[in-house]
N, C-alpha and C positions, 0 to 999 in steps of 0.2 A: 903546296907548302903551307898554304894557309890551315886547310882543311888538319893537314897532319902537325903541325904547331897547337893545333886548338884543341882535339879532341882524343889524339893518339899520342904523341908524342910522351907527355907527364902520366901515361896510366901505363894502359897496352903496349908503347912501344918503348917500355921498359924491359918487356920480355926478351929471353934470350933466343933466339931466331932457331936454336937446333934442340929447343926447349917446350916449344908451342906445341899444344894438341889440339883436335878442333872443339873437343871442350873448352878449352882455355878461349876459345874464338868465341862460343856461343855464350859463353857466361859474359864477355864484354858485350855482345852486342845486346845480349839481354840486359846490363849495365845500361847501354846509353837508353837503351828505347824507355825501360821501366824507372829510371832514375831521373835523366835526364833529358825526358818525353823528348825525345829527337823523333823528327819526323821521316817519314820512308821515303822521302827524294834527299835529304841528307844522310840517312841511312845508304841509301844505294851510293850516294859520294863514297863516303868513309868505304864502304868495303871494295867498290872498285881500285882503291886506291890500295888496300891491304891485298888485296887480289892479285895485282901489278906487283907488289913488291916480294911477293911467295912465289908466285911466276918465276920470277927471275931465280931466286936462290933452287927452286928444282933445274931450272934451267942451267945454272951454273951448279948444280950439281951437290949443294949443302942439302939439300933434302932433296926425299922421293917422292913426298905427294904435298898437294896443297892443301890445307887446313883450313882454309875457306871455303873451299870447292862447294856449291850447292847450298852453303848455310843463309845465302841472305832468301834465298827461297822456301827456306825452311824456317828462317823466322817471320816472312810472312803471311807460311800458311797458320803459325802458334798464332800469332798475335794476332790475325785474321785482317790484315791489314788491305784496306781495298789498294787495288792496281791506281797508281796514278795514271791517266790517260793522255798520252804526249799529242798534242795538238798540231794537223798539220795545216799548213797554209792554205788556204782558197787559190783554186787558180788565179783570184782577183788578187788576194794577196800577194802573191805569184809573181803578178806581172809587175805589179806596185813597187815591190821591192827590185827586181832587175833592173826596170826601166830608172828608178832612180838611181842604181848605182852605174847605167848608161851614160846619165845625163848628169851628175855632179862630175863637177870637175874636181870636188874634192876628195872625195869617195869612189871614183871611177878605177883607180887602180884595186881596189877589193873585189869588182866587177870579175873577176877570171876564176878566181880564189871561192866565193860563193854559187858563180853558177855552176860550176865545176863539181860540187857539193850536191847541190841539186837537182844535176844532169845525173848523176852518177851512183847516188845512196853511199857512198863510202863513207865508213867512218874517219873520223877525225883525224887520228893517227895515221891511218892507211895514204891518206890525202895529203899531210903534211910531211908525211915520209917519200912522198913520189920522188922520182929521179927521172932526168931527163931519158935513160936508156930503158925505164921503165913503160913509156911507152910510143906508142907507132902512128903517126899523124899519117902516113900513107895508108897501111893498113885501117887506121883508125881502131885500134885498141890499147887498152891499158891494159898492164902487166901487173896485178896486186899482189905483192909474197912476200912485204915484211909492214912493220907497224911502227912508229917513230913518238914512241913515249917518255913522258916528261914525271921523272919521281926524283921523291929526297935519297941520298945516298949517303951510310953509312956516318949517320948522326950530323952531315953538314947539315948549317944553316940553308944555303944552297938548294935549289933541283938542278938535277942535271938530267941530257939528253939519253935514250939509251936506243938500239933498235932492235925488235922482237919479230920472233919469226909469227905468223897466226896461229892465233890459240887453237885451232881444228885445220883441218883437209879445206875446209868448207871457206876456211877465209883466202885461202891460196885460189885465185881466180883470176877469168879474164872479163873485161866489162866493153862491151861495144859503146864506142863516142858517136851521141850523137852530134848533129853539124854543128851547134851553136856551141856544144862542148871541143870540139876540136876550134873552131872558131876563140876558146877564149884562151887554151893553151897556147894559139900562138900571139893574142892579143898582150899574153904573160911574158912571152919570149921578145919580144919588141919592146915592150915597157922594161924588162931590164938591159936591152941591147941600149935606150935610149938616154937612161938614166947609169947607162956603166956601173949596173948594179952585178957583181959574181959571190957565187959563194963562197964561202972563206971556210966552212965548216968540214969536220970528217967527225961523224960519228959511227964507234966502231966498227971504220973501215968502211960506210959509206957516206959518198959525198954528193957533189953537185944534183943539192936537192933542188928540185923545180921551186917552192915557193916559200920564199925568203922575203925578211924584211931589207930595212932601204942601209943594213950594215951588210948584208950577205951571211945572216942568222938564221935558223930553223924557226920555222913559226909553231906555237901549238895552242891547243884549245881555250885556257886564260886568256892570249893575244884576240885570238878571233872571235869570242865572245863578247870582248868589249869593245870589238868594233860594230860587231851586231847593234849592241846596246846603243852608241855612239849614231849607228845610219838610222835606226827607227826612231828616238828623239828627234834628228835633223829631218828627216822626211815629214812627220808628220807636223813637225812646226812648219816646214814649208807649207805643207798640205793646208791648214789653220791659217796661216796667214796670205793665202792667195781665194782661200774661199769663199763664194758672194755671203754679205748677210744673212742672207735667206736660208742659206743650205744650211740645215738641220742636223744632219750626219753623213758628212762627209768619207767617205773608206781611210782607214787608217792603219799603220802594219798593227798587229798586237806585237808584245813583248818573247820570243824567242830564242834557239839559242841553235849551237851547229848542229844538233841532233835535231832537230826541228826540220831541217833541210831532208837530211835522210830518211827522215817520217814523211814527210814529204814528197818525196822519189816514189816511195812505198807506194805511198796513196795515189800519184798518178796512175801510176803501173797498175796498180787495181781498179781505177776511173776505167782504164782503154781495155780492161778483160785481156792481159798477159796471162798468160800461163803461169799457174802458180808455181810450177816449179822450175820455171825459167827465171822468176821474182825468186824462187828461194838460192838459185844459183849464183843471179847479179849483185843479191843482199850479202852473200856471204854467211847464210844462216846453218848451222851443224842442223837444228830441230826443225822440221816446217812447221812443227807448230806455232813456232814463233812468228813465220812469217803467214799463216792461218791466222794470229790473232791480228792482226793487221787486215789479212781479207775479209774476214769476219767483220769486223768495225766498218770499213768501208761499206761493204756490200748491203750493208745494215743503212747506212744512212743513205744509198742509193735507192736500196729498196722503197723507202719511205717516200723520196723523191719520185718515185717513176709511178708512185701510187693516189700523188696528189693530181688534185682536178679529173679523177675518172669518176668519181660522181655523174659528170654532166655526158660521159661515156655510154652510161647504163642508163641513158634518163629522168636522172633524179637531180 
C-alpha cells in the first residue's frame, strides 16, 4: 500500500486498466528511474507490484496479456543497471538466527514460520498461502499450487488478500520436508492447539491456512519482514551485551529480509552439490538460468575457498 500510495497511485495509476500498452509501462518506468533517480531494488518493488495487479485483471479476464511482462528486464539492460546481489546467510549465520529464535521465549513462536522458509526456498506467498491439506507430515511432503497475495483493490485505501494460481508449470510443485521442517510444522500445530489459536479467514474459497497471526489472520510479507527486523536488533543486542570486553567482533546477524531465507536454501543446496536441476525443480524456477545464476555465484566463492592454503600443497 505504501509502495503504491507513494509512487503509483497520483501518476500511473491514473491509467485506465483496459487502456495501458506496454509503452505506457516503459515510459513511467523510464519516468521514475530518469526523473526521480529511483533505484533498481525500488524499481524491482514498484513493478512487482504492477506485475501482481495485471496478473490478476488477465486472470480475470479484462485483458489478454500483461503490459509489464519482461520490461523491468529490459530496463535494466537500457539503463545498464548492475544486478543487485541478494546476500545469503553464512551457515554461521544460519545457526545464529534459528538457535535464537529456539531459545527466546519471546520470539520462539516465529521459530516454525522462518525455519520453514529456509528449510524449503519457497516464496513468500507460496508459504503464507499453505493449508493444512496442502501438506503430508507422514509422507513428508508439501503440496505447492497456489500463492497467497496481498494488493490494493480497486482504488481502496485498503490491501486486501487474494489467491493466485503460479505464474508457470514450474511453480506448481512438490518439496520434500526435511526433519527439522516437518519438526517445525508440528511445533506450529501445537502452538496454535495451545494458544486456541483458529483460522477465521476464507479467501477466495480457501481457508484453514496453516500460518496465522494470534487473531486467526493470514500473514504476508510487510508482517514478516518486521519481525525479521525486530529478531536481529533483539539478537544482537543480546549478543553485545553478554560479550566479554575483550571480544573484538563478536558474530552478529546482518540486516535481511524473507527472500534472504530463500537465497539461502539456494546456496545451501549448491554448498552440498544438488543436482542442479533437482535445485531448479525445488525452487520452482520456469528458466534454469536463473537458478545457474545462483550456482554460478556460489560455486565462484567455493571455488576461491578450496584454492586457499594450496600454496603450501605445491611447496611454496
Amino acid at each position: 500500500c505504501y509502495m503504491y500510495n507513494n509512487f503509483i497511485r497520483k501518476s500511473f495509476g491514473r491509467s485506465r486498466l483496459l487502456e495501458v500498452k506496454k509503452s505506457d509501462v516503459r515510459r513511467f518506468y523510464n519516468y521514475l528511474v530518469d526523473e526521480k533517480i529511483m533505484s533498481v531494488s525500488t524499481m524491482d518493488t514498484v513493478h512487482n507490484l504492477l506485475h501482481q495487479v495485471f496478473n490478476l485483471a488477465v486472470d480475470d479476464e479484462y485483458i489478454r496479456v500483461n503490459p509489464t511482462d519482461r520490461l523491468l528486464k529490459e530496463l535494466k539492460q537500457t539503463h545498464n543497471f548492475q544486478q543487485e546481489r541478494r546476500k545469503a546467510l553464512t551457515v554461521k549465520e544460519q545457526k545464529l538466527f534459528l538457535d535464537f529464535l529456539k531459545n527466546s521465549p519471546i520470539y520462539n513462536h516465529w521459530y516454525p514460520v522462518f525455519s520453514i522458509m529456509l528449510g524449503t526456498g519457497m516464496r513468500v506467498g507460496e508459504l503464507t498461502g499453505l493449508r493444512w491439506c496442502d501438506i503430508d507430515l507422514d509422507e513428508g511432503l508439501i503440496n505447492v499450487n497456489h500463492t497467497l497475495v496481498y494488493y490494493n483493490k480497486g482504488g481502496s485505501k485498503h490491501c486486501h488478500f487474494a489467491v493466485n494460481t503460479p505464474k508457470t508449470a514450474a511453480g506448481t510443485r512438490t518439496i520434500p520436508m526435511m526433519d527439522f521442517v516437518r519438526d517445525a510444522f508440528l511445533q506450529e500445530k501445537q502452538y496454535q492447539e495451545d494458544a486456541e489459536i483458529r483460522c477465521v479467514v476464507i479467501v477466495d474459497g480457501y481457508t484453514d491456512f496453516i500460518f496465522i497471526n494470534r487473531y486467526g489472520k493470514t500473514q504476508h510479507q510487510g508482517t514478516l519482514n518486521k519481525a525479521i527486523r525486530r529478531i536481529v536488533r533483539d539478537c544482537n543486542n543480546e549478543i553485545l551485551d553478554n560479550a566479554p570486553d575483550d571480544a573484538e567482533f563478536p558474530l552478529l546477524l546482518p540486516l535481511f529480509s524473507c527472500h534472504s531465507l530463500r537465497h539461502t536454501f539456494a546456496t545451501r543446496l549448491c554448498e552440498q552439490g544438488i543436482n542442479i536441476k533437482v535445485m531448479q525443480d525445488v525452487l520452482g524456477h520456469k528458466d534454469i538460468t536463473t537458478t545457474m545464476d545462483i550456482y554460478v555465484d556460489v560455486t565462484q566463492e567455493l571455488k576461491q575457498k578450496e584454492f586457499e592454503g594450496l600454496d603450501s600443497c605445491f611447496g611454496q
